[in-house]
C-alpha positions in Angstrom: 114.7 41.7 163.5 114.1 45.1 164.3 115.1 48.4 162.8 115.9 51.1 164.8 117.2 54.5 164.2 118.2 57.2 166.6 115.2 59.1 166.1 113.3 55.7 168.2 115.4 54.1 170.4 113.7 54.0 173.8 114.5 53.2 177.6 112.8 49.3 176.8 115.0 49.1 173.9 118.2 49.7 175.8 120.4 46.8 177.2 123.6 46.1 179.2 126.7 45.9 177.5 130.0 44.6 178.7 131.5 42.7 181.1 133.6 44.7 183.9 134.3 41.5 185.8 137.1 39.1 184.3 135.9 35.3 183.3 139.4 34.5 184.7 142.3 36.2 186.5 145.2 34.4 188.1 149.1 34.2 188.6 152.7 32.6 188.1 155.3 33.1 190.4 158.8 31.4 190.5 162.0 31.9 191.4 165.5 30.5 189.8 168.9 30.6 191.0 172.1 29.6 189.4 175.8 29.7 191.3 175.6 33.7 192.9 173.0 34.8 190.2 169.1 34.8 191.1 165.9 35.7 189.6 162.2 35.6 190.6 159.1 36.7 188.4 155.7 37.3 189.0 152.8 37.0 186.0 149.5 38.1 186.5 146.8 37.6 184.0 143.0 38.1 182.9 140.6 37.3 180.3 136.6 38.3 179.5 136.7 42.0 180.8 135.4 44.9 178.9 136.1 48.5 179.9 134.1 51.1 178.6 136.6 54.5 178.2 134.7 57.8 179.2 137.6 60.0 178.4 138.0 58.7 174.6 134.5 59.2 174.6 134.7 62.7 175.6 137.7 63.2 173.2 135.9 62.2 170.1 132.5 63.7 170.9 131.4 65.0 167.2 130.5 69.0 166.8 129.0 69.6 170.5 130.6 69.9 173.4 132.3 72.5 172.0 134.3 70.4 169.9 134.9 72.4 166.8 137.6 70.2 165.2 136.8 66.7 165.1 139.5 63.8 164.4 138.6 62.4 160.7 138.1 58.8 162.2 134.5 61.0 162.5 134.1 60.9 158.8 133.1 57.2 159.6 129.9 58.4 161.4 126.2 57.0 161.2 123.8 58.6 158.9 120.9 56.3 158.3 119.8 52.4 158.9 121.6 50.3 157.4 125.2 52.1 157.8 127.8 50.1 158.6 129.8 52.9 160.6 132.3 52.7 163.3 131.2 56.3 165.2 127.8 56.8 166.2 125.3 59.6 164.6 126.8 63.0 164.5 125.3 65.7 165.8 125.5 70.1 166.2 123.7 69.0 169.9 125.8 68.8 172.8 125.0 65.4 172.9 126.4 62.0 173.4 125.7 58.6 173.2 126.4 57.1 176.2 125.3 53.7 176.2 126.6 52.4 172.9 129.4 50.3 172.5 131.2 52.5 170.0 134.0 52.6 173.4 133.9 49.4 174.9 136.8 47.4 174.7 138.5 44.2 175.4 141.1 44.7 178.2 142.4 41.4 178.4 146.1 41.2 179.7 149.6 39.7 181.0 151.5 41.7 183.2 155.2 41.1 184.3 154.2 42.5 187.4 157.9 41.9 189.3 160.7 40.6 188.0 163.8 40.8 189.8 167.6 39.8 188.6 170.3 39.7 191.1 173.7 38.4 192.2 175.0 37.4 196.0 178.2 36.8 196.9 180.1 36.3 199.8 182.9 38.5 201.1 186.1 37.2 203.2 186.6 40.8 204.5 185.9 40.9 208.7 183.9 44.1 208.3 181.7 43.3 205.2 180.6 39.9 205.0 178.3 39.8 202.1 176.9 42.1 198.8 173.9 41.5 196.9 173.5 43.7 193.5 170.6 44.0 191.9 167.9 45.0 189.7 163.7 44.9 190.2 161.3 45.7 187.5 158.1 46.6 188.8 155.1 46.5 186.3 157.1 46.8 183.5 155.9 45.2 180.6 152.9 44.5 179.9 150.8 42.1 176.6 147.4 43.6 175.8 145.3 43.6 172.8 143.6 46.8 174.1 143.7 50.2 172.3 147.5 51.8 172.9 145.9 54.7 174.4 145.0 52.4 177.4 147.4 53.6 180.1 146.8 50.7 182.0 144.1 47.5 181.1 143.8 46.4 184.1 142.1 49.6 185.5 138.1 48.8 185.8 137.0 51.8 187.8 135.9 49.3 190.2 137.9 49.6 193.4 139.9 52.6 192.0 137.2 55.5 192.5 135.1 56.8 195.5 132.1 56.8 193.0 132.7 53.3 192.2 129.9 50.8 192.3 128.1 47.8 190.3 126.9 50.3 187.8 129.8 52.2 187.7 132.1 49.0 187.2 134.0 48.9 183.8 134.0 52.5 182.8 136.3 55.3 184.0 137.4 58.9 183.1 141.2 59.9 182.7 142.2 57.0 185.0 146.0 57.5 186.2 147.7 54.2 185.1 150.0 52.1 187.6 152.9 53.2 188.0 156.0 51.5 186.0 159.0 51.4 188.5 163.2 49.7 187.9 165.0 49.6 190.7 168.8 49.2 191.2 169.7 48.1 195.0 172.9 46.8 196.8 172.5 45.4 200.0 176.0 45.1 202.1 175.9 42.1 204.8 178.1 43.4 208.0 
């Protein structure tokens, strides 16, 4: 095993890290009724991504880039081989260490992506013969063992940005999230 310190790490010691592509992605989708009420859901799901977050990064760059007030998670830094630290070396250079894994994390998820509760009835009046009331939630709610500050896990940079590529894939900067929508609606039958 080799040991390495930041004053040696070269361009043949550096490897790819992450996985930007899920191992799995898929979907459930049903619908259920019962007398006038109704319902339909939608699930999607995947597993084995990794996103690494450039804005966190940013955020919690130590003492350069004019960051002169650090969070204390910092205090957790690197100092010497052997360290068993959770931030990388700090520095007074404006520098950062962009290929380490220090923000790359597991975005696995479930999304209630559209679920939709309603009631239909029929109306013995001439001039309106039928109502439907209901209510849609889109992207809702959402199961993810990714960091809170995660807007939304299953951004990946990939189709989302111009700049996006196969070496871009998996990483992004202040990513909007997608947007979480309820809807109330009555439709009127004539």
């Amino acid at each position: 095993m080799n040991s390495y310190s930041f004053d040696n790490f070269n361009n043949e010691e550096k490897k790819p890290i992450g996985n930007p592509w899920p191992l799995l992605t898929g979907g459930i989708n049903n619908s259920f009724t019962y007398k006038k009420f109704y319902a339909s859901l939608l699930i999607t799901f995947a597993t084995g991504q990794e996103f690494a977050d450039g804005y966190t990064k940013q955020l919690n760059a130590s003492f350069g880039n004019n960051k002169i007030n650090p969070s204390t998670h910092m205090l957790d830094a690197w100092n010497s081989p052997g360290d068993d630290a959770t931030v990388s070396r700090l520095t007074t250079n404006n520098v950062v260490w962009p290929w380490s894994d220090e923000f790359l994390y597991k975005t696995d998820y479930m999304r209630f992506r559209d679920v939709t509760l309603g009631y239909r009835t029929k109306l013995g009046n001439s001039f309106i013969k039928g109502l439907n009331v209901y209510v849609k939630l889109v992207n809702f709610f959402t199961i993810t063992k990714a960091p809170v500050f995660f807007w939304d896990p299953e951004f990946t940079g990939v189709v989302q940005s111009r700049s996006s590529n196969n070496v871009g894939a998996g990483s992004a900067f202040k990513q909007s999230p997608q947007a979480k929508t309820i809807l109330f609606g009555v439709s009127i039958d004539l």
